[in-house]
C-alpha positions in Angstrom: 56.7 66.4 22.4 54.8 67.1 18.9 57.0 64.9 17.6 56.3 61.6 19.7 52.8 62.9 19.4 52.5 63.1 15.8 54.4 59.4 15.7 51.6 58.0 18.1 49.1 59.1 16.0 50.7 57.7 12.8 51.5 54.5 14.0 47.6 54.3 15.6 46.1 55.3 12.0 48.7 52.2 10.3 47.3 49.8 13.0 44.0 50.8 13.0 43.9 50.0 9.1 45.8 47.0 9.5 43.6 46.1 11.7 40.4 46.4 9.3 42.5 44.7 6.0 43.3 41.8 8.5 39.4 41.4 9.6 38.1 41.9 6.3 36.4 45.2 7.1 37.6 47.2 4.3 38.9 46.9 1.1 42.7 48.0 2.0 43.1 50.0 -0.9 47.0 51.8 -1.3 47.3 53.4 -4.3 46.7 52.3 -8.0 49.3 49.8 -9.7 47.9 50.2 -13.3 46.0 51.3 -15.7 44.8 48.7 -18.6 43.8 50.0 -22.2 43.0 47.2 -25.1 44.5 49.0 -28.2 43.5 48.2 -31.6 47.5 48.8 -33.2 50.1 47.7 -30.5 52.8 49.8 -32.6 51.1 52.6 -33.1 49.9 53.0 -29.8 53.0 52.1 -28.5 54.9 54.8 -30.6 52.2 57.5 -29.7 52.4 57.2 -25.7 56.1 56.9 -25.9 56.6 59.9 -28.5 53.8 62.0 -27.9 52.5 61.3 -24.3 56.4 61.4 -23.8 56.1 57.8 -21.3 59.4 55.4 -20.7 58.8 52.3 -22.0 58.8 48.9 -18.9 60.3 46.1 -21.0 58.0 43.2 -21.7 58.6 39.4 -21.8 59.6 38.6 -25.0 56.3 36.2 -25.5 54.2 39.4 -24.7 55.9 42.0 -26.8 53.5 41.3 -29.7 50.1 42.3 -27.4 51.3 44.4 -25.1 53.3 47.5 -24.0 53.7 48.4 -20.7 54.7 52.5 -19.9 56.3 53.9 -16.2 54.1 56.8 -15.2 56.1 57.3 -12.3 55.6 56.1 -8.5 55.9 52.6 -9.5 52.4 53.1 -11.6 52.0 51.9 -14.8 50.0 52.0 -18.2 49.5 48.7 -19.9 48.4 48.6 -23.4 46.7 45.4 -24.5 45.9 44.3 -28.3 42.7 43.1 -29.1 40.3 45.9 -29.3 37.6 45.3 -31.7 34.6 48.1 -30.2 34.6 51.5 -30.8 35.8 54.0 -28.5 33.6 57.0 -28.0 34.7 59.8 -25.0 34.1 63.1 -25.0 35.8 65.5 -22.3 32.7 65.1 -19.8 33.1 61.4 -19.6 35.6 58.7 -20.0 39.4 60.0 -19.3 42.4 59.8 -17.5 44.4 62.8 -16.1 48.2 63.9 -16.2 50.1 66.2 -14.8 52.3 68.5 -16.8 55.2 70.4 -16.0 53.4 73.5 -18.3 50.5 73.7 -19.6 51.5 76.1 -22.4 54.8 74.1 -23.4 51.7 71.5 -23.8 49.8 73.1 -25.7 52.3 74.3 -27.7 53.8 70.5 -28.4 50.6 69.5 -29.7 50.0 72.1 -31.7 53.4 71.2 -33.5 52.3 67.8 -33.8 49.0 68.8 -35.4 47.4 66.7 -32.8 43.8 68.2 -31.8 42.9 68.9 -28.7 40.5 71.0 -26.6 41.2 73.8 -24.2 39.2 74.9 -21.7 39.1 76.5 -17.6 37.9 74.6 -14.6 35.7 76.5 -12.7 38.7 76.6 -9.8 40.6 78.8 -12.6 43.1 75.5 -13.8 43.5 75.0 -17.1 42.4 71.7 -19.0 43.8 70.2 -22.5 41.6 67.2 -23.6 42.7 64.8 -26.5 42.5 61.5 -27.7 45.3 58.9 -28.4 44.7 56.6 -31.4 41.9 54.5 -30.1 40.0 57.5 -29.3 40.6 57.4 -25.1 41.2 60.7 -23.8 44.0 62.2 -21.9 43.4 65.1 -19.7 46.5 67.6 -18.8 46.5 69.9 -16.3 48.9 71.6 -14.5 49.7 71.6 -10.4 49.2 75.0 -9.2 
């Protein structure tokens, strides 16, 4: 009985937001496809979220491979690198960032200590701990671990 129950329900939540995509009362947002970042160095951003950031490369069309790179974060989610930045990029770890999870967040910190790459450590007030740095263009990736 919980079971037919509990499939009523889902399939009443679907149609009710098919329902408001289909008369344009809500957006119908599903889940992020993307994130876009205009690099200044293709290859050296490239090289840095595939060997560092430890990303599988998405193959490109060949007439994109010079301005872009495209990496699988998993779920069918992507980053996107595109060339062309001329601005300067200026974060700190209370404003602009992206989030990852890590599998440890000591084997993290521990990785980028061995690659000399600086980063800052700190708690969240709900006791998870944060790494903060920056790729080569100065955006800032945030690791954290799932409890």
């Amino acid at each position: 009985m919980k079971k037919i129950l509990l499939c009523v329900m889902l399939f009443w939540s679907c149609q009710n937001v098919m329902a408001q995509v289909a008369d344009g009362s809500s957006l119908g947002f599903v889940r992020l496809n993307h994130l876009a970042l205009q690099v200044k160095d293709i290859p050296a951003s490239r090289d840095f979220y595939r060997d560092v950031v430890g990303l599988k490369p998405v193959e490109v069309p060949d007439s994109l491979k010079a301005i872009r790179a495209w990496f699988d974060t998993g779920d069918g989610q992507m980053i996107h690198l595109l060339a062309g930045r001329n601005f300067e990029v200026v974060n700190d770890r209370n404003g602009g960032h992206f989030a990852m999870f890590v599998s440890s967040i000591a084997g993290a910190e521990k990785f980028l200590l061995s690659k000399k790459i600086k980063f800052h450590k700190q708690v969240r007030f709900d006791g998870v701990t944060q790494i903060y740095f920056a790729d080569p263009d100065g955006y800032l990736i945030e690791l954290n671990q799932k409890k």
